[in-house]
C-alpha positions as CSV (number, residue, x, y, z in Angstrom):
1,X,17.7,-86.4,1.2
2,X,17.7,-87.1,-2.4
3,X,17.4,-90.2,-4.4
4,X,21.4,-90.5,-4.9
5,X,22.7,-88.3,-2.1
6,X,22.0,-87.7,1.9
7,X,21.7,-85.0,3.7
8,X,25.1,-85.1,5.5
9,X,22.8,-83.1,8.5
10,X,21.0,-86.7,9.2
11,X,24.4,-88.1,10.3
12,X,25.7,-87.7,13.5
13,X,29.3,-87.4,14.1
14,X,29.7,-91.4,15.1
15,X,28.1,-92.3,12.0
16,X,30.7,-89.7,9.7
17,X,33.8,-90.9,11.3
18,X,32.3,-94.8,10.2
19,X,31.5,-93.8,7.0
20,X,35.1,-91.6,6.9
21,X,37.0,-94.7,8.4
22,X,35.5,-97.4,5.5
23,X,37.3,-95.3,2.8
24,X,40.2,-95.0,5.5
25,X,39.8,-91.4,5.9
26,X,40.9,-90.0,8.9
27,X,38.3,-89.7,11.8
28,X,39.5,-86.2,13.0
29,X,38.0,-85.2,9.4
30,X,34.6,-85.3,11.3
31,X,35.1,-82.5,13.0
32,X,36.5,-80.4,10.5
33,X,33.6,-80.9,8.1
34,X,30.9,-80.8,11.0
35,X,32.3,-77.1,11.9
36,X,32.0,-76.1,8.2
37,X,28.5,-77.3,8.1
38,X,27.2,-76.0,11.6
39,X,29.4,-73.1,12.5
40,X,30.9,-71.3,9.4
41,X,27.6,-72.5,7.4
42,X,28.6,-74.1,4.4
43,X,25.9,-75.2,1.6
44,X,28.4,-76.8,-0.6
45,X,32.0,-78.6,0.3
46,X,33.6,-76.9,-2.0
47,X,34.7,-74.3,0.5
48,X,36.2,-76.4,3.2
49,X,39.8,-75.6,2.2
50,X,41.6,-77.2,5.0
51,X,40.3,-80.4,3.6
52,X,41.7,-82.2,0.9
53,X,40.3,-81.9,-2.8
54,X,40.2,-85.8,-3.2
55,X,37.8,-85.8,0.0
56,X,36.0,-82.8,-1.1
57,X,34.9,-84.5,-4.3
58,X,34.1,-87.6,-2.2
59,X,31.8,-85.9,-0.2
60,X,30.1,-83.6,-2.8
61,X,29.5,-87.0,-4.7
62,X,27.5,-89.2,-1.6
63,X,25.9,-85.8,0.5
64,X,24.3,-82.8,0.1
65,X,24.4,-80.1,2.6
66,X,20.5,-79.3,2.4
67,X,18.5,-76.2,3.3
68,X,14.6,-76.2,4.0
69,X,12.5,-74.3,1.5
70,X,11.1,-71.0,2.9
71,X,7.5,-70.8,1.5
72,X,6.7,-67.8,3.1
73,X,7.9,-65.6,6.4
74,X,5.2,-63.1,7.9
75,X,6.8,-60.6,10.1
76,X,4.4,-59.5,13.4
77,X,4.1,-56.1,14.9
78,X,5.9,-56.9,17.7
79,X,8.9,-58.2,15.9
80,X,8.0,-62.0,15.9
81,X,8.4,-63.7,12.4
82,X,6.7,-67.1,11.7
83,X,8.8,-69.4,9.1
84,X,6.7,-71.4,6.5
85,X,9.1,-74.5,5.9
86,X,8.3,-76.6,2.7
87,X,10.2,-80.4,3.2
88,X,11.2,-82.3,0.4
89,X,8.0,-84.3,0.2
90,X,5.9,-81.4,-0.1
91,X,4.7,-81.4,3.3
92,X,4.8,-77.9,5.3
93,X,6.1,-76.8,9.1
94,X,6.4,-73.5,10.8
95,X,9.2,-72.2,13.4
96,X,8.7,-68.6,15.0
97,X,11.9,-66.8,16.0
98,X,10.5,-64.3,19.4
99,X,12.7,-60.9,19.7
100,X,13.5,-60.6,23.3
101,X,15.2,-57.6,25.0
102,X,19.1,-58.4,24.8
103,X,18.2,-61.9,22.4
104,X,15.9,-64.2,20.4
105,X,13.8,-67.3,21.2
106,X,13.0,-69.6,18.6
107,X,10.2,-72.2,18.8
108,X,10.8,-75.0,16.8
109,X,8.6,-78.0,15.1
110,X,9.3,-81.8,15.8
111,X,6.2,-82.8,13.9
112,X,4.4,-82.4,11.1
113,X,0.8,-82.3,12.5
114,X,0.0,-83.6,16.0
115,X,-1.7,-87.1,16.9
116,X,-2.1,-85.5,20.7
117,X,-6.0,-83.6,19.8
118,X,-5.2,-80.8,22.4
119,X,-8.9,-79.5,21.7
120,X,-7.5,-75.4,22.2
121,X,-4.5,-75.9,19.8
122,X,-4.6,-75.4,16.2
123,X,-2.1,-78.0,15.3
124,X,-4.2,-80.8,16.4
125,X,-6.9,-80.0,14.1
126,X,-5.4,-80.8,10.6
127,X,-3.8,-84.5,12.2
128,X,-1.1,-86.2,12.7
129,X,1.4,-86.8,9.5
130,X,4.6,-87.7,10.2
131,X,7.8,-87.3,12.5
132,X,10.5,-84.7,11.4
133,X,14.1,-86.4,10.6
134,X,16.9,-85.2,13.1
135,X,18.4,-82.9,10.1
136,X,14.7,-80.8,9.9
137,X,14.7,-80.7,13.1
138,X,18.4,-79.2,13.1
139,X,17.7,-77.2,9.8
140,X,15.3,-74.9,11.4
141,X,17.9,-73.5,14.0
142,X,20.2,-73.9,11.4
143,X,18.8,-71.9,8.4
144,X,17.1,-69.0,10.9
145,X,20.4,-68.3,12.2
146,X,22.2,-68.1,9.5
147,X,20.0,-65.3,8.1
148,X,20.1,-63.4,11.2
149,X,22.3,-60.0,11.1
150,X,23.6,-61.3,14.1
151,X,23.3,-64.9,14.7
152,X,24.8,-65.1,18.1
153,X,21.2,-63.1,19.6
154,X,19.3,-66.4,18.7
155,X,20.2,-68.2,22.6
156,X,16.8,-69.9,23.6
157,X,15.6,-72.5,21.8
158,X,11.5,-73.8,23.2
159,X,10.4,-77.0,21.3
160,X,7.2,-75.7,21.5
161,X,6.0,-75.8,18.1
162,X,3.9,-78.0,16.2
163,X,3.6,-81.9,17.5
164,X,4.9,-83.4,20.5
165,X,8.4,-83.5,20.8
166,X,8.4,-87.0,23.1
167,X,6.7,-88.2,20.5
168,X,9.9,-88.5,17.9
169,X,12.1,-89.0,21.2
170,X,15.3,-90.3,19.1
171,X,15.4,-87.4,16.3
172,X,14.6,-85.3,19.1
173,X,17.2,-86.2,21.2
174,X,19.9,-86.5,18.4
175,X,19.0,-83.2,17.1
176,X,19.5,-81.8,20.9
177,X,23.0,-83.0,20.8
178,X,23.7,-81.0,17.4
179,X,21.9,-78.2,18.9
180,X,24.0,-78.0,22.1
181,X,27.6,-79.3,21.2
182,X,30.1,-76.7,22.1
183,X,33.2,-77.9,19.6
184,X,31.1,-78.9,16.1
185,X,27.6,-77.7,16.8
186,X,25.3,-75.1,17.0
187,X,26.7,-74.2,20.8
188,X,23.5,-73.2,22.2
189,X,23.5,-73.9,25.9
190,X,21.8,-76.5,27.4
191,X,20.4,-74.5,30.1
192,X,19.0,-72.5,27.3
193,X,16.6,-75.2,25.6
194,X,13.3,-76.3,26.8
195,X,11.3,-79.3,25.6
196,X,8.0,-79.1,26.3
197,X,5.3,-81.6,26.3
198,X,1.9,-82.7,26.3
199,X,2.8,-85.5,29.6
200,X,4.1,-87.9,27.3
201,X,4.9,-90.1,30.7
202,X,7.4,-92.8,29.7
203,X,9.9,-90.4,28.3
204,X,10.1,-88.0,30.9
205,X,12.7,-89.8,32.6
206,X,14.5,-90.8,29.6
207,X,14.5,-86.8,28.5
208,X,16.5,-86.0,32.2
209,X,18.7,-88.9,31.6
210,X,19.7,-88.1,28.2
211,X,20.0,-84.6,28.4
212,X,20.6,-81.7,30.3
213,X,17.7,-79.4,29.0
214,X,14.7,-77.9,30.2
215,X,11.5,-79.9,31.1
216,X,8.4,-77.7,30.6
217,X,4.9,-79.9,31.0
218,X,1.7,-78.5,29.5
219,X,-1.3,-79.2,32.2
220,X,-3.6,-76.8,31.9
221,X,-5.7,-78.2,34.3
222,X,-6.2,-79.4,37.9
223,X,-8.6,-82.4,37.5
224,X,-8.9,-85.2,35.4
225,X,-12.4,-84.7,34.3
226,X,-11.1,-81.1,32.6
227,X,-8.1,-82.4,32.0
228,X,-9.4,-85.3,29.7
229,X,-12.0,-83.2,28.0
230,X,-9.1,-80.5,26.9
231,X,-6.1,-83.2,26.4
232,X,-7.1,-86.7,25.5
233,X,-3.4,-88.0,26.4
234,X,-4.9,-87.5,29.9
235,X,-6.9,-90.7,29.5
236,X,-3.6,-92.5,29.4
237,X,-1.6,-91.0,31.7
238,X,-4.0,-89.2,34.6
239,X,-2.6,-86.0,36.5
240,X,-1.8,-88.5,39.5
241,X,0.4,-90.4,36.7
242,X,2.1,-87.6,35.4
243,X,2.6,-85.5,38.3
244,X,4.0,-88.6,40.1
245,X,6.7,-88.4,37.1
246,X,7.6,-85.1,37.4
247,X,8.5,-85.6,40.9
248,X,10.8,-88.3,40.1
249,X,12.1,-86.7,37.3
250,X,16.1,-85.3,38.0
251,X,15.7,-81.5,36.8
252,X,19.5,-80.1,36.5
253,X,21.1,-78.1,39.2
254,X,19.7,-74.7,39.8
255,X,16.9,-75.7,37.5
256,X,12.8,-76.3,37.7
257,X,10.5,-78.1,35.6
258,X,7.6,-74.9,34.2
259,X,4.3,-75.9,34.0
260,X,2.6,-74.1,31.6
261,X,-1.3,-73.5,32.5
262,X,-3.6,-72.2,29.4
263,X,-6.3,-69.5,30.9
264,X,-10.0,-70.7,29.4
265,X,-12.4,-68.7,29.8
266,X,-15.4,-70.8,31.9
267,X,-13.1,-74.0,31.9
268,X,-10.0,-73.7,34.2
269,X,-9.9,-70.3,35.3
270,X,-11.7,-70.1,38.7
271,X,-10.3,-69.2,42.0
272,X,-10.7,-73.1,42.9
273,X,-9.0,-73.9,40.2
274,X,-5.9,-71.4,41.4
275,X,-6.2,-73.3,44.8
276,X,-6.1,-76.6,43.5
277,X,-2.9,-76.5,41.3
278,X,-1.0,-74.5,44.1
279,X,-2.1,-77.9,45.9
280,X,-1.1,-79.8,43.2
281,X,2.4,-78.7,42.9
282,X,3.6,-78.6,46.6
283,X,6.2,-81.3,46.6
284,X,7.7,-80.5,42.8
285,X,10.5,-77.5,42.2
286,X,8.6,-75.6,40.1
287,X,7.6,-72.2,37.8
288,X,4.1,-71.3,36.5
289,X,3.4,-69.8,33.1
290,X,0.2,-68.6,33.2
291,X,-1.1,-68.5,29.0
292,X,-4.2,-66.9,28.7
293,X,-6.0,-68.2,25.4
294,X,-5.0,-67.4,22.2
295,X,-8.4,-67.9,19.9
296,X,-8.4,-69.5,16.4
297,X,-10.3,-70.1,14.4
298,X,-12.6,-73.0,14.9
299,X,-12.2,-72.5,18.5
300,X,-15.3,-71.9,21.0
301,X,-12.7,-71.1,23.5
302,X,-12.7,-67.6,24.6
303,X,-9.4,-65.9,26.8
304,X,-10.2,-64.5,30.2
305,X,-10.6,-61.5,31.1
306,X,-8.1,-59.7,32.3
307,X,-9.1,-59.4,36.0
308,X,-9.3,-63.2,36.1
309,X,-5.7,-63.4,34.8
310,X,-4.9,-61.3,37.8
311,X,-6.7,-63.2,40.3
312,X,-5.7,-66.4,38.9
313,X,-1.7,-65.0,39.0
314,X,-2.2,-63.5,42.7
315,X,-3.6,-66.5,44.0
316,X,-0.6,-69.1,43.2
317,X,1.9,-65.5,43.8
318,X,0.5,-65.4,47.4
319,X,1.1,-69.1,47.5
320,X,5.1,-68.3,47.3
321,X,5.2,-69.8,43.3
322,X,7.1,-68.1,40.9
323,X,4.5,-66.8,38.6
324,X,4.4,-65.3,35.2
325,X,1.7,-64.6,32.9
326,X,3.2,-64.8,29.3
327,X,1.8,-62.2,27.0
328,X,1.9,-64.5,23.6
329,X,3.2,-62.8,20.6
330,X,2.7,-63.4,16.8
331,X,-1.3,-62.8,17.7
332,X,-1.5,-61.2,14.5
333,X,0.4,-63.7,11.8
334,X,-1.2,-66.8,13.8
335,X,2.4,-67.2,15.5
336,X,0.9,-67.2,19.1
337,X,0.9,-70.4,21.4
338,X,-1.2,-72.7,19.8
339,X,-2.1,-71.2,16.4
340,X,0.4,-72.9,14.3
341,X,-0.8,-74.9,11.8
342,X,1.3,-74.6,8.0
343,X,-0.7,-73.9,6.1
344,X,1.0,-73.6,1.8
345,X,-0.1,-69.9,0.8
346,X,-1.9,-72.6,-2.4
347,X,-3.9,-74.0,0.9
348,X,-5.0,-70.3,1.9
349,X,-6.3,-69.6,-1.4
């Protein structure tokens, strides 16, 4: 957004045909300019041909059709590559597309910072500064696919970047209907994105209401005691709390909430421990990702070893869960689970 001119991305398509209809401008108009922006990725509206001149000029003088600023983009060893995002206030985001076999995955931001303190995520540590608007939300998906070779590999979308995504529950959820519209949006499937969250209780049920994505719920332990001491948002809403919400909560058809369980070395990794959340988790439809550590810096955490991982997995397999232990990639460019932080290559210096 500039001082004269909005980002036509922070409008959603009742609030263009509005604005279209007060200078009597026909509403179908929406549609046509919404495909230019999202699927033939216009950045000006000079292009959009099938649209008058007179409305062209109109357009170009109240909107912009923005872009975010890529600081800097490390590429991994395995493939992943981490996005540096500078906003227009000078503030900083990453987003880390994931090659997959036959696709791509792209974890997305809906934060700057985080307020949650998650004690074994980098994130937490610099704070929390602001939500993200429903166009920089959008803008990350976006920009990355539009400078992929082949933009229709980029399928899976995990908001599981920095902040918490139940946290900013309206750009969120706006930016969710971008995402997944099938006529003049980014037509990813819904089945396809996953919002995960630290157990931000009160909005799980408004997240299966309002949408038809993917619940994934970060617990990472199996009593409170632990729980509290690794994620403070536990003192608000207890494991009896939240799990009593996931129960409730109206996954779609065919579907299960994932819980996603960070391996600690010392801390939650025991064979009781294994025991316990197979207890835990009876009564919901669920999948495990097991996530052994990823160290930071800063972090006295240490990841397991590897014949704890296994004993951990065979436990809850033997139990009848699905299980999967999720190898994290990016290790190497800080783009694992957990080590996203943004910092401004001026920062690193």
């Amino acid at each position: 957004m500039t001082a004269e001119k909005t980002d036509i991305l922070e409008l959603d398509r009742e609030q263009l045909v509005a604005w279209l209809a007060e200078r009597k401008i026909a509403k179908y108009r929406a549609d046509q300019i919404l495909k230019w922006v999202y699927l033939r990725q216009a950045d000006s509206f000079a292009p959009m041909t099938d649209i008058s001149k007179d409305i062209r000029v109109l357009l170009s003088e109240h909107f912009v059709i923005g872009r975010l600023a890529a600081e800097r983009i490390e590429t991994s060893r395995d493939g992943s590559r981490k996005y540096l995002f500078k906003l227009t206030d000078g503030k900083h985001i990453e987003s880390v597309l994931i090659p997959e076999r036959d696709h791509y995955t792209l974890c997305v931001s809906s934060q700057v910072g985080c307020a949650q303190g998650c004690r074994f995520c980098l994130t937490a540590s610099g704070g929390f500064e602001r939500n993200l608007t429903r166009g920089e939300i959008i803008a990350q998906v976006r920009d990355i696919k539009n400078e992929l070779t082949d933009p229709l590999r980029l399928t899976n979308l995990v908001f599981m970047g920095m902040g918490e995504p139940l946290a900013n529950y309206k750009n969120l959820v706006s930016a969710i209907g971008v995402i997944t519209d099938t006529d003049a949006g980014l037509r990813l499937a819904s089945r396809r994105v996953t919002v995960s969250t630290a157990g931000l209780v009160p909005k799980l049920a408004d997240l299966g209401r309002d949408t038809r994505v993917n619940l994934a719920v970060s617990l990472n332990a199996t009593d409170n005691d632990t729980r509290n001491h690794l994620m403070p948002i536990n003192r608000t809403y207890p494991l009896e709390t939240l799990l009593a919400a996931c129960r409730a909560y109206p996954p779609a058809p065919g579907r299960r909430i994932t819980f996603e369980y960070i391996l600690i070395k010392g801390v939650n990794d025991s064979p009781k421990d294994a025991r316990r959340l197979a207890k835990l988790l009876q009564p919901i439809r669920c999948k495990i990702n097991l996530i052994p550590f990823n160290p930071h810096e800063g972090s006295d955490f240490e990841r397991p070893a590897e014949e704890v991982i296994q004993a951990f997995y065979q436990i809850l397999f033997d139990k009848n869960y699905t299980v999967i232990i999720r190898r994290s990639k990016g290790e190497d460019i800080s783009a694992a689970c957990g080590q996203l932080k943004a910092r401004s290559s001026l920062q690193e210096v």
